[in-house]
C-alpha positions in Angstrom: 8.0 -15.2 8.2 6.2 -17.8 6.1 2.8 -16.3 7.7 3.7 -12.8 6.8 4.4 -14.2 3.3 1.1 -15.9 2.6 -0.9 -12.8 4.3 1.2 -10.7 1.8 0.0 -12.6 -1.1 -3.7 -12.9 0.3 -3.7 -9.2 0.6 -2.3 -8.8 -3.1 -5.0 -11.3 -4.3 -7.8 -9.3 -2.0 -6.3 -5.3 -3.7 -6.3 -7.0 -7.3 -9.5 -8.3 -7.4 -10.9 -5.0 -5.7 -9.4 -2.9 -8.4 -10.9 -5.3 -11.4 -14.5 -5.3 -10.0 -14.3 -1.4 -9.0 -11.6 -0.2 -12.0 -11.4 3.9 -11.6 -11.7 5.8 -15.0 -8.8 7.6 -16.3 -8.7 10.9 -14.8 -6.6 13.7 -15.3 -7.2 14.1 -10.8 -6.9 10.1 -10.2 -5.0 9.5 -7.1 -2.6 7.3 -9.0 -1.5 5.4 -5.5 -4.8 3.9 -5.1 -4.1 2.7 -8.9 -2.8 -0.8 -9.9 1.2 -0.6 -10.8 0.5 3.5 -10.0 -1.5 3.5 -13.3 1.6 2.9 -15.1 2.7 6.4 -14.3 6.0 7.4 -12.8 6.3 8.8 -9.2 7.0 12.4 -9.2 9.3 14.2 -7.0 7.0 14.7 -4.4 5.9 11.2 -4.4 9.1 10.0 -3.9 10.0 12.2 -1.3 6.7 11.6 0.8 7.8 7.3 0.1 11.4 8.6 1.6 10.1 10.2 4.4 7.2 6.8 5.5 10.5 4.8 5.5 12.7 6.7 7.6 9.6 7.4 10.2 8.7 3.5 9.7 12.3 2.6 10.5 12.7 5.2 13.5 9.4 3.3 14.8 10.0 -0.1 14.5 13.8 -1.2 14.4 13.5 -3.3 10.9 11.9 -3.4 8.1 10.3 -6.6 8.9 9.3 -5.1 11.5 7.9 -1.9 9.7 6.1 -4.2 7.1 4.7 -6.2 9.8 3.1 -3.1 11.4 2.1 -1.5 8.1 0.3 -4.9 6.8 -1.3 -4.8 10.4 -2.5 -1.3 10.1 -3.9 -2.5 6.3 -6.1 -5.0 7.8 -7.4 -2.8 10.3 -8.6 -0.6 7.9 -9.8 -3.1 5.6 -11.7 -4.4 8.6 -13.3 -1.4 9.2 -14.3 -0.7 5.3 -11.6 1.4 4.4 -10.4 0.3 1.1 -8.6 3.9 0.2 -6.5 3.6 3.5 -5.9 -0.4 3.2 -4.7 0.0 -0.7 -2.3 2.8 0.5 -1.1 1.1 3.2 0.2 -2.1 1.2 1.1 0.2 -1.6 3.8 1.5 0.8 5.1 -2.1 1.4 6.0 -1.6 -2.2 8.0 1.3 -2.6 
């Protein structure tokens, strides 16, 4: 548990400094959950809906949520291995809903 906690807080460290260096204009288009704090914006309808739907499917998957967020911080280093920042940011971002 104390593992998962300090990868959780590298990660954090890792997606913060990424979105100082590479900041996205504001954009009326702007995927808003690649945004720190989702821009500041709320979650619509859909958005919350879509963040009801990864839980349940997370849940039905794994057992827990530990176990969900274990898998999903997994899966964010695997894309962050392979260079995908979008996928990585949206991955945590959903440990965070």
């Amino acid at each position: 548990m104390r593992k998962l906690k300090w990868g959780l807080l590298l990660i954090a460290v890792f997606v913060a400094i990424y979105f100082f260096i590479f900041r996205i204009p504001d954009k009326p288009n702007v995927n808003i959950s690649l945004l720190p704090m989702y821009g500041n914006t709320k979650k619509t309808e859909e958005q919350k809906r879509t963040d009801s739907i990864f839980i349940e499917e997370s849940l039905k998957q794994t057992g827990s949520l530990e176990q969900a967020a274990k898998h999903a911080v997994s899966r964010a280093w695997g894309f962050l291995n392979m260079g995908d920042l979008d996928n990585s940011m949206r991955r945590l971002r959903k440990l965070i809903v």
